[in-house]
TORKEKOL-67493 format. One record per residue (C-alpha): residue number from 1; residue in one letter; x, y, z. Coordinates in pm, whole numbers, always signed. Layout:
BEGIN
r k NUM	r A	px X	py Y	pz Z $
...
END
This chain:
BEGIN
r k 1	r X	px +0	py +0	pz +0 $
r k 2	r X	px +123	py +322	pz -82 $
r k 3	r X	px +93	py +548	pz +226 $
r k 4	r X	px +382	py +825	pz +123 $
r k 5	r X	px +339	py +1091	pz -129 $
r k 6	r X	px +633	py +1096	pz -283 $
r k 7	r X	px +619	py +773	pz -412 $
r k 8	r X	px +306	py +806	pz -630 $
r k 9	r X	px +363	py +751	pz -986 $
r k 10	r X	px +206	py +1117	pz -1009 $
r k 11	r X	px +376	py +1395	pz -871 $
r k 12	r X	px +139	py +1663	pz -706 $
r k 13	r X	px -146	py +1385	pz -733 $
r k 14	r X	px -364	py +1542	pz -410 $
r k 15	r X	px -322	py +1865	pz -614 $
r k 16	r X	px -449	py +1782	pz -945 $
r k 17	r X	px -754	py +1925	pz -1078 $
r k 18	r X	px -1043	py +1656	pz -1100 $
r k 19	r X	px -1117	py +1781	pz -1483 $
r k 20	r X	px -738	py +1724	pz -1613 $
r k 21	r X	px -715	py +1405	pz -1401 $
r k 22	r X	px -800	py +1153	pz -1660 $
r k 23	r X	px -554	py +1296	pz -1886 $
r k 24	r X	px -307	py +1318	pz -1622 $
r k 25	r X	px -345	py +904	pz -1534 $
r k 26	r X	px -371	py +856	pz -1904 $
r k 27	r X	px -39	py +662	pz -1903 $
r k 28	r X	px -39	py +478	pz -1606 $
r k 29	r X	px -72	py +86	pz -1588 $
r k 30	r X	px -307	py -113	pz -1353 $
r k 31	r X	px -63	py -73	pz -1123 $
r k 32	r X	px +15	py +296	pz -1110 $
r k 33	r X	px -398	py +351	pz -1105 $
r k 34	r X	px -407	py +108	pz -806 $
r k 35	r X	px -103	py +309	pz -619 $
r k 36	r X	px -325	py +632	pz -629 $
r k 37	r X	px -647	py +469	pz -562 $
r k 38	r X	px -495	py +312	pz -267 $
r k 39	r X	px -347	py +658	pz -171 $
r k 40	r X	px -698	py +836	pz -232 $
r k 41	r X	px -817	py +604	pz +21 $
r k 42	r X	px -654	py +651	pz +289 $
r k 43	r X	px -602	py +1036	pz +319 $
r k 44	r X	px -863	py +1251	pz +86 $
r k 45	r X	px -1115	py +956	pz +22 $
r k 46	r X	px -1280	py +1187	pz -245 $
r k 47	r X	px -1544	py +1034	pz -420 $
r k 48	r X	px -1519	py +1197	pz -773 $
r k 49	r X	px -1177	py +1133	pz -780 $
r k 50	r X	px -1231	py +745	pz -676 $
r k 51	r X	px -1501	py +741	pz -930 $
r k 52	r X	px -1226	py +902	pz -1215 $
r k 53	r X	px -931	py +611	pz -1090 $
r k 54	r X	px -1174	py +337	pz -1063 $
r k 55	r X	px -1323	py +399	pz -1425 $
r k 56	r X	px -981	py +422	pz -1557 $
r k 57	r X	px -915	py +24	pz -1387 $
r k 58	r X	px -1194	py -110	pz -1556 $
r k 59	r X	px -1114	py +94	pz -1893 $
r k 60	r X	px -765	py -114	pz -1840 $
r k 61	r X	px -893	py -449	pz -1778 $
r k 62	r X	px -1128	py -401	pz -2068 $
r k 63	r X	px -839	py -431	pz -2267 $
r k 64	r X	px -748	py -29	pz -2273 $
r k 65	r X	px -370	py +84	pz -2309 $
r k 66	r X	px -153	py +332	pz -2098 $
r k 67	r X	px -162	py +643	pz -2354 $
r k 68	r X	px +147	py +836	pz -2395 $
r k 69	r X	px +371	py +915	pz -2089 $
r k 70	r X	px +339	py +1081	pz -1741 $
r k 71	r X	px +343	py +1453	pz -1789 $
r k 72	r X	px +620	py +1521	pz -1523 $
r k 73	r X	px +487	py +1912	pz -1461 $
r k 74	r X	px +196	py +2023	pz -1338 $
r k 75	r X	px +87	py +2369	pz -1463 $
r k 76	r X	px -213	py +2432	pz -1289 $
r k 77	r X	px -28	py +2300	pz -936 $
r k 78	r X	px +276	py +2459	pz -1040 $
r k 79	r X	px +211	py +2756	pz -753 $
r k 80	r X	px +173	py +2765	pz -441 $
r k 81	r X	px -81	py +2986	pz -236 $
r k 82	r X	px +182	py +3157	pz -134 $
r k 83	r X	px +347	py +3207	pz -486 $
r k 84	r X	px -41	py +3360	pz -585 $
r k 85	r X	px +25	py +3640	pz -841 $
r k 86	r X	px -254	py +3817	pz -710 $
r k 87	r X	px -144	py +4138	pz -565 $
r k 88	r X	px -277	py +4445	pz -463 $
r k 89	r X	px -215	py +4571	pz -783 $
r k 90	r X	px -409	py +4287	pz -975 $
r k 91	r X	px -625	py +4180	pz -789 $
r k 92	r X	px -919	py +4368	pz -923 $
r k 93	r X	px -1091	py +4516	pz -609 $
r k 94	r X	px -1140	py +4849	pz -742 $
r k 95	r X	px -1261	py +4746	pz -1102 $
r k 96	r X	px -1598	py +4809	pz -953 $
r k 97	r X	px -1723	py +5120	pz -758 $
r k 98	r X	px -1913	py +5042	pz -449 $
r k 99	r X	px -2261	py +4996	pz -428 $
r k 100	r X	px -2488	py +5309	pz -307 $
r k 101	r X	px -2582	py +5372	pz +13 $
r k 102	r X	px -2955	py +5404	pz -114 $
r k 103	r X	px -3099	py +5320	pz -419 $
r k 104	r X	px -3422	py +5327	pz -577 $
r k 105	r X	px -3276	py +5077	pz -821 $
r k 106	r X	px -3203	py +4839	pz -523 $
r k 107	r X	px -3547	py +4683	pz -460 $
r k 108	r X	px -3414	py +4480	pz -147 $
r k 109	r X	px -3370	py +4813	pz +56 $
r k 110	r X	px -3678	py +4976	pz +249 $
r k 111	r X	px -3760	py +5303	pz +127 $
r k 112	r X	px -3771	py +5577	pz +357 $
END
């Protein structure tokens, strides 16, 4: 059983996105898949993600081959939260002016 990160056939697997995941275990064997469903198991236990490796195990004992290789990086894990290029400058807060105090546009707010 696979119980340490690093040895995943996948770096970054926790971190993947669940919509590039099946291109992402595209490659693996049987046994690769069964590494990270192993893994999934015993720390995030997400069930979309199960569903994803599990689907890819019977696509492989159906008679489907590993595609391609492993893509070694990761470009939507690539940084960190504390890498974020979000910044004071970018992030976009002042793009929109406040709302009003009082509006007669704003149906929600008693009129006085």
């Amino acid at each position: 059983m696979t119980n340490d990160k690093q040895d995943l056939p996948l770096p970054d697997f926790d971190h993947i996105p669940l919509g590039t995941l099946p291109s992402r275990i595209a490659g693996l064997d049987e046994q690769g898949i069964t590494a990270l469903v192993e893994f999934e198991r015993a720390h995030g236990n997400r069930v979309p993600v199960l569903t994803v490796l599990e689907g890819r195990l019977t696509q492989l004992a159906n008679g489907a081959e590993p595609s391609g290789g492993v893509p070694e990086d990761l470009p939507e894990v690539q940084q960190s939260q504390h890498d974020s290029a979000v910044s004071p400058e970018t992030s976009g807060r002042d793009a929109f002016p406040p709302p009003a105090k009082s509006s007669p546009m704003l149906p929600s707010q008693p009129r006085r």
